[in-house]
N, C-alpha and C positions, 0 to 999 in steps of 0.2 A: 931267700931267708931274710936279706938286709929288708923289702920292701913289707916282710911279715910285722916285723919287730914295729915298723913305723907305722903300719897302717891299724894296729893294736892298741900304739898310743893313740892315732888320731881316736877311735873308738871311746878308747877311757876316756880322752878329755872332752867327748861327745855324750855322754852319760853324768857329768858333772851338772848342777844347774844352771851354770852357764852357758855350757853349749859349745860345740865347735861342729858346724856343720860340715860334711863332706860334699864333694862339689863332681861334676863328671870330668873336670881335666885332671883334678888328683892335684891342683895346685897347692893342698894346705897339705901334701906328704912332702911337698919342694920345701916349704913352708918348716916342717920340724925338722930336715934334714940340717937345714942350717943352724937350727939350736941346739937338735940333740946329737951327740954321738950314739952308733947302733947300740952299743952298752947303756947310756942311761935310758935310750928310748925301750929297750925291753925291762928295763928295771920300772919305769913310765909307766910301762901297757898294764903290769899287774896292778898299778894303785888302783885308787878312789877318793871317793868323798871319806872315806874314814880313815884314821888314823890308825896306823900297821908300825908295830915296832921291825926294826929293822932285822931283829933274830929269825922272825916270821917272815920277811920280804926275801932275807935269804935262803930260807926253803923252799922257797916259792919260785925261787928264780934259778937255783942250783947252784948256787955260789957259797963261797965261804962267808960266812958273816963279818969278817974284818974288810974284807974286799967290799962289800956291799954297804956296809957303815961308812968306806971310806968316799965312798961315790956317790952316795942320800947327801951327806956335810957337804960336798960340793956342788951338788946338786940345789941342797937350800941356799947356799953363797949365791946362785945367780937367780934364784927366784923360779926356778922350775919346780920344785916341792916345796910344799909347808912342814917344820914341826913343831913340836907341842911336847914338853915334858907331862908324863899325868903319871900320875904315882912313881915317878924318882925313875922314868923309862921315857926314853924319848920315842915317840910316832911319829910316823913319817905318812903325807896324802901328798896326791897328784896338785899342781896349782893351779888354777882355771886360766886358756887362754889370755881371756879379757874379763876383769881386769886380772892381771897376774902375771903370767910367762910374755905376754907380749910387752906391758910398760917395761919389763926388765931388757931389752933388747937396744938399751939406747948405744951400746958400744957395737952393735954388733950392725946398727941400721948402717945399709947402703946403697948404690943404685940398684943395682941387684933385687934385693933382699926387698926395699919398695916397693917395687915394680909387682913383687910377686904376692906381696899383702895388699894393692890396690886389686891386683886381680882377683886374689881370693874375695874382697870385698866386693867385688863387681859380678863375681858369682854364685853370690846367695850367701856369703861369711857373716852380713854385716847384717840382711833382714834376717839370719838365723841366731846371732845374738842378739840383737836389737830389741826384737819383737817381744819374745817371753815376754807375759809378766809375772812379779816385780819386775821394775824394769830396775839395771846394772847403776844406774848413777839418778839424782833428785838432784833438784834445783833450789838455790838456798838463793832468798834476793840479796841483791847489795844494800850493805850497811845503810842503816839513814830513811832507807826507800819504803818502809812501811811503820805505822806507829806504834809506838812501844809497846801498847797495852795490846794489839791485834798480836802481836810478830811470839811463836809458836816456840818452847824452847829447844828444838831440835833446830831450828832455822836461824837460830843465831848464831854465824860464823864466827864470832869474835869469843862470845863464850866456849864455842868448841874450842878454838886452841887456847885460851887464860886455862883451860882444864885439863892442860897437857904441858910437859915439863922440857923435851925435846925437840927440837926441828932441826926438818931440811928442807931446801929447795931444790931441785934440780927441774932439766932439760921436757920440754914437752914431747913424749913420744911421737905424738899423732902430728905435730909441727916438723920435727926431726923427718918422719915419713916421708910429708908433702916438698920438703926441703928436693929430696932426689925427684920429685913427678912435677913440682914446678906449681911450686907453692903462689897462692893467689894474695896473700896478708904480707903486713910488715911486722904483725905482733912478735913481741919477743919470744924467745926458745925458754927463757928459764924462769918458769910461772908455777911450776907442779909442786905443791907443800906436800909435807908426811910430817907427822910426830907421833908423841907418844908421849906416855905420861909416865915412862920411869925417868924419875928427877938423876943426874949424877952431870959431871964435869964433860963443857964441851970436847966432842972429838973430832978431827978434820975434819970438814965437807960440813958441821951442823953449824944453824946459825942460830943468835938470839931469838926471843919471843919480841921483841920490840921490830928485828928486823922481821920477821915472817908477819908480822904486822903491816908492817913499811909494804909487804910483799900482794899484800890483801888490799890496800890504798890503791898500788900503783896498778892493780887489775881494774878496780872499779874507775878509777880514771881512764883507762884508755880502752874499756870499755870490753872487759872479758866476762865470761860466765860462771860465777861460783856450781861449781856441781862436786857431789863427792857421794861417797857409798849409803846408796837407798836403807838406811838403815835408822833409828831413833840414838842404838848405843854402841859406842865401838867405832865410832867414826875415826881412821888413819889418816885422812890426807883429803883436800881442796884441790880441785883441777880447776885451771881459770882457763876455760874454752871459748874457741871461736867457731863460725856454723860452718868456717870454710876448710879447715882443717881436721877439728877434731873426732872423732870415730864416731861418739854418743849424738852429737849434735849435725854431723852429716844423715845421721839415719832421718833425722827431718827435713834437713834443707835440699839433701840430694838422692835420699830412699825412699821418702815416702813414707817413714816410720814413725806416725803421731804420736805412738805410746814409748818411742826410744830413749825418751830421759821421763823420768815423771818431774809431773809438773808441781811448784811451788803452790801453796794453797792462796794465792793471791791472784789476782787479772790486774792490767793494766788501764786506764781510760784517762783518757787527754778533754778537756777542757777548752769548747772548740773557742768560744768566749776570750779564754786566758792563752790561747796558740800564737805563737807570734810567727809563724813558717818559716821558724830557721831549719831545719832539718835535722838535726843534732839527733833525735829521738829514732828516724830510720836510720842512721848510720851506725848509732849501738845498738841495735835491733841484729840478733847473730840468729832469729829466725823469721827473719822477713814478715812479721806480724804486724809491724806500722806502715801505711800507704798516705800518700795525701789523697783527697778531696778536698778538690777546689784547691784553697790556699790555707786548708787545715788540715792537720794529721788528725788520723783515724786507726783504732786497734782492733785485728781480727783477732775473736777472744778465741775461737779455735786453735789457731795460732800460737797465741801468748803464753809463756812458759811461768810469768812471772816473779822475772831475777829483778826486774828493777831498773834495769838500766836506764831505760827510758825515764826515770822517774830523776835519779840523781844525775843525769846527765841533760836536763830541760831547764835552759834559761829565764823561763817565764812561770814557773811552778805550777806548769800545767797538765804534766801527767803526774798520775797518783796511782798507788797502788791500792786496789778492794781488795780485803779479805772474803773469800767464797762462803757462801751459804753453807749454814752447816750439813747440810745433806749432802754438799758436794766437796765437804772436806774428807783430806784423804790420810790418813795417818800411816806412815812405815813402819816395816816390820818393825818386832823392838830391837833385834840384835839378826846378825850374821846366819847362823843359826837359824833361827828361822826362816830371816829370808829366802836359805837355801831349800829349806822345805818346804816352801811356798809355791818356791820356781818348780821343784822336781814335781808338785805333785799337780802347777798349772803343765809343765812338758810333759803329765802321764809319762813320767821316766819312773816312780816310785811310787 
C-alpha cells in the first residue's frame, strides 16, 4: 500500500510540465520517500497542475477536511505544494520536482540523500527534465557585457530585481548536492536570490536590495552564470551557476543536453588581433565553449550560452558579445503559465 501512495506521486509529478521521469531501479520512489511522509505523499498523488481547494482534496482523499487543511499548510511551508487564494479560497497544486520540491531540500540534503539524486540523474532524471522544451531555466549575460541599446528588457538582471521590494539569498541546492559526491569547484554555497515585489519591513534571513546587489557583483567576478525562470514576466529569483555543479548547466557539460538552459540572445567572439593569451576567458567559460588556437582564444558559437562572462572578465577588451540575427532571436514565454503550456503540449502530456 505504502509503495502505491508513492509511486502515484511519482506519476503526478510526471504529468506536470516539468517532468519527473521514472527510472528501472525505482531510485526516484527512494527519492520522495525521504521528502514525503505516506500521508502527504497520497494527499501528492491526487494533485496537479491546477489548483484544488482543499474541501475537494478532502473528498478525494477520504479524510476530514480540517485534517487535510492541516497537512496542504504544511505541506506549502516546505515547498511540496503551491497555493494561490482566488476568490477568498485558497487551492492547493502538486509543486514540480525541479524547479520546486528539490531546491527546497536544502535542510534535508545528505550523504545519503546525494547519492541517490546523482543516481537518479545518472539514470535518465536529468536528460528527462532537461530536455523538454521550453527549456526550465534562460541565460541572462552579465552586467556590462552587452550594449545598452542591444541588451533585451527581460535580460536585464539588475532591473529584475530594482522591480522588486524583497530579498533573499540563501544556500546553492545543486552545490550543497555535490558537497556529499565530492564537489570539483570552490565557488561559494550562498549565491541563490529570490524576491518579490511585496514592499513591507525586513524579516530574518531577508536582505537589502543594495546587498542582493553586492550578491549579483560578486557572482560576476568570480565568474558564475546568471540563469533564472524561462519566462519574460514573473521572474522569482537568479541562480548564479557553475557547469560543474549545477543541475541546468551539467545537462551540457556532462549530459549532452544542448537545449538544457536556453540560450541568451547573444554569441560571444574574441578578437584574435586584441587577444593577449591570458586565459581568463576559458576559466569563466562554465561551458567549455572557448579553446585556444595557437596562442589565441577562439568560441564554439554551438557552444556559447552567451552570459558574458568571457566578455567582463577579458583583460584586453577583446571578447565582445553580438546580439543574434533577428531570425534567430528567441523570445520567452510571457509568463509561467504559458510556459507551462508550452511544455505540456511540446511532452504531448495535454
Amino acid at each position: 500500500m505504502m509503495e502505491d501512495v508513492y509511486g502515484r506521486l511519482a506519476e503526478a509529478l510526471g504529468r506536470l510540465p516539468n517532468g519527473f521521469p521514472r527510472t528501472q531501479s525505482g531510485v526516484e520512489i527512494a527519492i520522495l520517500k525521504r521528502i514525503f511522509s505516506a500521508e502527504e505523499a497520497a494527499i501528492g498523488g491526487i494533485l496537479s497542475i491546477d489548483l484544488i481547494p482543499s474541501d475537494i482534496i478532502a473528498k478525494l482523499i477520504g479524510l476530514g477536511e480540517e485534517e487535510v487543511s492541516s497537512r496542504l499548510r504544511a505541506m506549502a511551508r516546505r515547498g511540496l505544494v503551491w497555493s494561490e487564494v482566488h476568490q477568498g479560497k485558497t487551492g492547493y497544486r502538486l509543486a514540480p520536482f525541479v524547479v520546486g520540491i528539490y531546491e527546497a531540500q536544502l535542510e534535508n540534503m545528505d550523504h545519503e540523500f546525494a547519492h541517490l539524486v546523482e543516481d537518479y540523474f545518472d539514470e535518465g532524471g536529468i536528460v528527462g527534465i532537461m530536455k523538454p522544451q521550453p527549456a526550465i531555466h534562460r541565460v541572462i549575460p552579465a552586467r556590462g557585457s552587452v550594449k545598452t541599446e542591444w541588451i533585451l528588457p527581460y535580460d536585464d538582471v539588475k532591473a529584475i530585481l530594482l522591480s522588486n521590494k524583497t530579498f533573499r539569498v540563501r544556500d546553492c541546492i545543486c552545490r550543497k548536492q555535490q558537497d556529499f559526491i565530492g564537489r570539483k569547484c570552490s565557488f561559494p554555497l550562498k549565491t541563490c536570490l529570490s524576491f518579490s515585489a511585496v514592499e513591507r519591513p525586513l524579516r530574518p534571513g531577508e536582505i537589502t536590495l543594495e546587498e542582493a546587489l553586492a550578491v549579483l557583483d560578486k557572482a560576476e567576478e568570480i565568474g558564475l552564470v546568471h540563469t533564472v525562470s524561462n519566462v519574460m514576466k514573473g521572474v522569482g529569483y537568479v541562480c548564479n551557476c557553475c557547469g560543474c555543479c549545477c543541475g541546468i548547466l551539467r545537462g551540457i557539460t556532462e549530459f549532452g543536453i544542448r537545449e538544457s538552459v536556453a540560450n541568451a540572445n547573444y554569441y560571444s567572439e574574441i578578437e584574435a588581433d586584441k587577444c593577449i593569451g591570458c586565459g581568463n576567458c576559458t576559466k569563466r567559460c562554465q561551458v567549455h565553449a572557448i579553446s585556444f588556437i595557437g596562442n589565441y582564444a577562439t568560441v564554439d558559437h554551438e557552444k556559447c550560452i552567451g552570459c558574458g562572462l568571457c566578455v567582463t572578465g577579458c583583460p584586453a577588451g577583446a571578447a565582445k558579445l553580438q546580439r543574434k540575427p533577428e531570425k534567430d532571436i528567441v523570445h520567452p514565454p510571457t509568463d509561467y503559465e504559458t510556459w507551462e503550456k508550452q511544455r505540456l503540449r511540446n511532452r504531448v502530456l495535454k
